[in-house]
N, C-alpha and C positions, 0 to 999 in steps of 0.2 A: 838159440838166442839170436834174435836180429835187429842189427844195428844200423840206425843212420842217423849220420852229422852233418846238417845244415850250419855250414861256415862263413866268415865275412858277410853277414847278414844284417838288416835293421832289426832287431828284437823288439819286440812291441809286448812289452811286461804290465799288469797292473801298476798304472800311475807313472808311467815310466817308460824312452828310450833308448834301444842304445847301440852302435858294434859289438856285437858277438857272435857266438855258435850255441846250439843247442843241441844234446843228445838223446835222440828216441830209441829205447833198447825196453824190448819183451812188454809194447803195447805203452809204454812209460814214459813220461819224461825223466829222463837218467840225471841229466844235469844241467845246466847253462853257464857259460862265462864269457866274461867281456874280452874283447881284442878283433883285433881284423885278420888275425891269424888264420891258415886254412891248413890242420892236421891232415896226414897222408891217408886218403881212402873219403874225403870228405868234400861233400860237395859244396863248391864254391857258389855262393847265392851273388857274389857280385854288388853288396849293397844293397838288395833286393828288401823287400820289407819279409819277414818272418811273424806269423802270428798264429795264434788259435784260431784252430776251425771256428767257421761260424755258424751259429744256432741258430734256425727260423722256427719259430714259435707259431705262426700262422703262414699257410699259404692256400692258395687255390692253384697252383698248376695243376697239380696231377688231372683235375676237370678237364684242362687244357688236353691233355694227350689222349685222354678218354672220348671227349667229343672235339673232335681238331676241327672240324664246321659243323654248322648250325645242323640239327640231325642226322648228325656223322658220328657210328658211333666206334669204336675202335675198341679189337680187343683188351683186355681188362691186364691181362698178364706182361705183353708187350708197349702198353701204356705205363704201365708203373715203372718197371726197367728201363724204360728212356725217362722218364722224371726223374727218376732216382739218379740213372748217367747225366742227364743238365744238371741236378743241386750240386754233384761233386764238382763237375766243370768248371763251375762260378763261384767253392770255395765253400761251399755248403756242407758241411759234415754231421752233423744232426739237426732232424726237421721231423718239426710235427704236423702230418699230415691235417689238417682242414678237413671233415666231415660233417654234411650238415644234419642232425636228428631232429625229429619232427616234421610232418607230412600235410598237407593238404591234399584229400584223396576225393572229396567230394565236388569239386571242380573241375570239370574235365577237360576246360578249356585251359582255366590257369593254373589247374592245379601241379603239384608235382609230388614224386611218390616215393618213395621210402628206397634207399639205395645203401646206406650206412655200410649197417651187418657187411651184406655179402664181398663187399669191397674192403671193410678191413680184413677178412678171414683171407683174401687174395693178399695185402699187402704184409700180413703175418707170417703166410706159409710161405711167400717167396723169400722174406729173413730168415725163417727158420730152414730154408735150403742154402742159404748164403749165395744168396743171387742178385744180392745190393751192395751196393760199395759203401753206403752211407748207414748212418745209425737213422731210426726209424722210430717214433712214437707216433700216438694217437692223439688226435685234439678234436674232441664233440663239440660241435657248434649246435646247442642246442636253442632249437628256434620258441621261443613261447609262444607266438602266436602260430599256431598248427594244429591240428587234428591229432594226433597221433604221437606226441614227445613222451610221453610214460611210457606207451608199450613197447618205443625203439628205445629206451633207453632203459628199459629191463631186460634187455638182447644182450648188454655189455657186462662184465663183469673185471674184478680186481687185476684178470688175468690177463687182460688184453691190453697193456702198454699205452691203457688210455693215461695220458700227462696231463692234460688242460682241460675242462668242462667250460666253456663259454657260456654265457647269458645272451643270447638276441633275442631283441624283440624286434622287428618289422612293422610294426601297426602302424597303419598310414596314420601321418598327422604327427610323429613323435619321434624323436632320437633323427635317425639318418635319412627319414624322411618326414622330418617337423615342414619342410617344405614342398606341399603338395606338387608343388608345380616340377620339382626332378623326380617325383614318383610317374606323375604325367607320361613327363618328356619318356621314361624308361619303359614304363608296362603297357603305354599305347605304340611305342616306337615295334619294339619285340615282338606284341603279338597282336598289330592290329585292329587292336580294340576302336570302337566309337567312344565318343565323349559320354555317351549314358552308358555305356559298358563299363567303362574305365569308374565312373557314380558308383556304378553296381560292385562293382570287387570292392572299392573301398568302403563300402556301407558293411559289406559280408566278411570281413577283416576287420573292422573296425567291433563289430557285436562279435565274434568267433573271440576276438582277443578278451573283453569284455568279460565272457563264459568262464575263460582257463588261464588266464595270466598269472592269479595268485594260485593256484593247483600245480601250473605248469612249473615255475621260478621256484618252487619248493620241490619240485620233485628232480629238477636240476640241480639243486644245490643239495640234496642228498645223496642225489648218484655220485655227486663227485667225491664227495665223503666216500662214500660206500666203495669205491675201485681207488683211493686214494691219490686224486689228482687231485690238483693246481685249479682254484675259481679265479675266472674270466669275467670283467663285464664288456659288452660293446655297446660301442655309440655313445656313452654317457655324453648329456650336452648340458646339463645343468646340478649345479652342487647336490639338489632336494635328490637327485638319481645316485650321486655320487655315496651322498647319505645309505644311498638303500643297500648300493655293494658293498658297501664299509661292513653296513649289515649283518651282509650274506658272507661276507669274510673271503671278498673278494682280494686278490694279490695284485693283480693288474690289471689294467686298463688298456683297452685294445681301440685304438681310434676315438678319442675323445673326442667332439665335432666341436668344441668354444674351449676358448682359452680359462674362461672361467669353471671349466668342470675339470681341465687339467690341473690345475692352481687347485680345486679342491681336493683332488687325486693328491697332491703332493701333501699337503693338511693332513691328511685321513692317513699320508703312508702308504699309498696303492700306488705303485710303479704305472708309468705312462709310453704305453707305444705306440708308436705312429706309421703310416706307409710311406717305407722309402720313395716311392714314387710320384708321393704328395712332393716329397722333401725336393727330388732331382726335378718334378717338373713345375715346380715354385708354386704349387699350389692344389688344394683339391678338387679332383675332376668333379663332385657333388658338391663344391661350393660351399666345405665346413674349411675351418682354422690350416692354415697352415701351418707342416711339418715346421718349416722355416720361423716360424712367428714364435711357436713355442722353444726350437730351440737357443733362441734370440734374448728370451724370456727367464732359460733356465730349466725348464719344467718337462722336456724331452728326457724318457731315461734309456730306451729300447728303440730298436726299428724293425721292421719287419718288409720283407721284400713283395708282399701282401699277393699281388698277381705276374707281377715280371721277378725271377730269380738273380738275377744279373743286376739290381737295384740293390742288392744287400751291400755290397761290397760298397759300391758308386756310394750310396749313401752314407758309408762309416768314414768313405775317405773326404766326402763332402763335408760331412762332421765336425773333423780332426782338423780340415782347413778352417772353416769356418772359427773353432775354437782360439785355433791355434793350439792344439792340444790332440796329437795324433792319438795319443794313448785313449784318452778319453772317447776319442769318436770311436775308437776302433771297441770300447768295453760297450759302446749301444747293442753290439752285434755278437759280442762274446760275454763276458763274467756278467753283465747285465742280466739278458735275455737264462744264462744258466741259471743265476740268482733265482730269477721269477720262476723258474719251470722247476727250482728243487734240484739242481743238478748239480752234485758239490763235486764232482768228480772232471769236471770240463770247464771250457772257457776262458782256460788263464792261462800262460805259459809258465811255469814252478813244478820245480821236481816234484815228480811223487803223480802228477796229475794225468790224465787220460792222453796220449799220445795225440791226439786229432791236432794237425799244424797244417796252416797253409804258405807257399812263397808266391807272394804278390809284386808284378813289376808296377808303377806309378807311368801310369801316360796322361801327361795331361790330369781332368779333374778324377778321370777315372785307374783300372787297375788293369790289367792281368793277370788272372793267374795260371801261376808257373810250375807251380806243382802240389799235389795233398796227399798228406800220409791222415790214415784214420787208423787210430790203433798202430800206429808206428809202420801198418802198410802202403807202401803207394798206393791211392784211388786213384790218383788222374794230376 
């Protein structure tokens, strides 16, 4: 059996904080109690804030370490093991890896190709040798407009720790790029395109989407069925969309681009999450709603640290100020995000629950962290 006591700590509990200690013994949270006391054998947090690991439900790093510059591309096994060692670093103790299914393969200039599979089967085998310090699911970001989402997405099955199915659709002209002009500025900047090139992809995207939209959004929301995860929608921008997830029995909302689709989200019952790094950097780099507007509003439930991992944290503590409600900003990143992904066993600090705790020191608006047990072991 193995025991440790984080003492003289800030406990950051469901709805609630306060001075105490908390005891992790055999993966568990054993107990909690209040006082500033510091039992023999226990480690003194100093006032330190104490709380549940945090859950990222979407991210893109691991791309990061896979390609670290533009056609660089970096082994696959060594890249996951440093993603894996950053999300513990920053506090991160379960994360659902970001893959995107669905291919455009008959474009050779824009197109892009099918990398899914092979890369969850690297990120499963190396859990399955415990060669991650963090817990690990899968999240399909399934693209609708693509060539090929059916048949990468009968690659997957019940058994691979897929958590989340996502809904994207891409079609110029709509959702995250209703404004042609930042699809523009991105897919002529990247690859060069002329102004009748840049016509040309969005003409051949825009009829491609046309073909398999209602094919593809149905064969996504069966698979998620079918392996028993969590429906996503992204980008929603307008209620009549919001309408359609409700639908599809979608749980949450992943970047809603207007206030008015989150306000719908909140009507319908569909959780709403935003990129911390809208939130820390007062607004969206593509020019939808700001983190900050919605949670101004009310209508913010989750965050996600979307492309920077080190934004999770910054953004719960930004939160909790903002609120004036630490507990609250700090449940955007834990029992929130567990909630939505189906995770009754994480997120909270209360006996009985999964050991995953982190101690955060408070600098300024942001944090460090000082130490993480996952399953009551030290990660980092």
């Amino acid at each position: 059996m193995t025991e440790t006591i984080l003492a003289n700590a800030m406990l950051v509990l469901p709805g609630e904080s306060f001075r105490g200690q908390v005891r992790l013994a055999d993966g568990r949270i054993a107990d909690i109690a209040e006082g500033a006391g510091v039992p023999a054998g226990a480690v003194d947090c100093g006032g330190d804030l104490v709380m549940p690991g945090l859950i990222e439900l979407h991210t893109d790093n691991l791309e990061r370490h896979i390609q670290p510059r533009p056609k660089v591309g970096w082994p696959h096994q060594a890249a996951i093991i440093a993603h894996d060692a950053e999300l513990a670093g920053v506090g991160i103790t379960t994360v659902f890896d970001a893959l995107r299914v669905g291919s455009v393969v008959s474009n050779g200039r824009l197109g892009y190709g099918e990398y899914a599979r092979a890369l969850a089967d690297e990120i499963l085998d190396l859990r399955a040798q415990g060669a991650l310090r963090i817990s690990h699911f899968l999240h399909l970001r399934a693209e609708v407009c693509s060539e090929t989402l059916t048949e990468e997405l009968a690659r997957f099955g019940p058994d691979d720790r897929i958590g989340i199915v996502s809904l994207m659709d891409h079609t110029p002209g709509q959702r995250q790029f209703s404004d042609l002009t930042q699809l523009r500025n991105y897919v002529r900047g990247k690859h060069g395109l002329s102004e009748a090139e840049f016509q040309d992809h969005v003409a051949q995207q825009v009829a491609l989407s046309a073909r398999v939209r209602e094919e593809h959004e149905a064969a996504a929301v069966a698979a998620a069925r079918h392996y028993g995860a969590v429906l996503a929608s992204h980008d929603d921008t307008t209620p009549e969309q919001v309408a359609v997830s409700r639908a599809h029995g979608v749980r949450f909302a992943e970047f809603p681009t207007t206030e008015a689709a989150a306000r719908a989200c909140r009507n319908h019952g569909i959780g709403v999450m935003m990129g911390a790094p809208n939130l820390i950097r007062g607004g969206s780099h593509s020019g939808n709603v700001a983190a900050q507007a919605l949670a101004e509003a009310g209508v913010l439930d989750i965050l996600s640290s979307d492309y920077v991992p080190s934004a999770l944290l910054t953004g719960a503590l930004m939160l909790g100020d903002l609120w004036g409600d630490m507990a609250r900003g700090i449940a955007t990143v834990t029992s929130a995000p567990a909630q939505a992904a189906g995770l009754a066993d994480r997120g909270r600090l209360e006996p009985g629950a999964r050991a995953d705790v982190i101690r955060v020191t408070r600098i300024g608006t942001a944090g460090a962290v000082r130490g993480v047990w996952v399953q009551g072991r030290r990660a980092g």
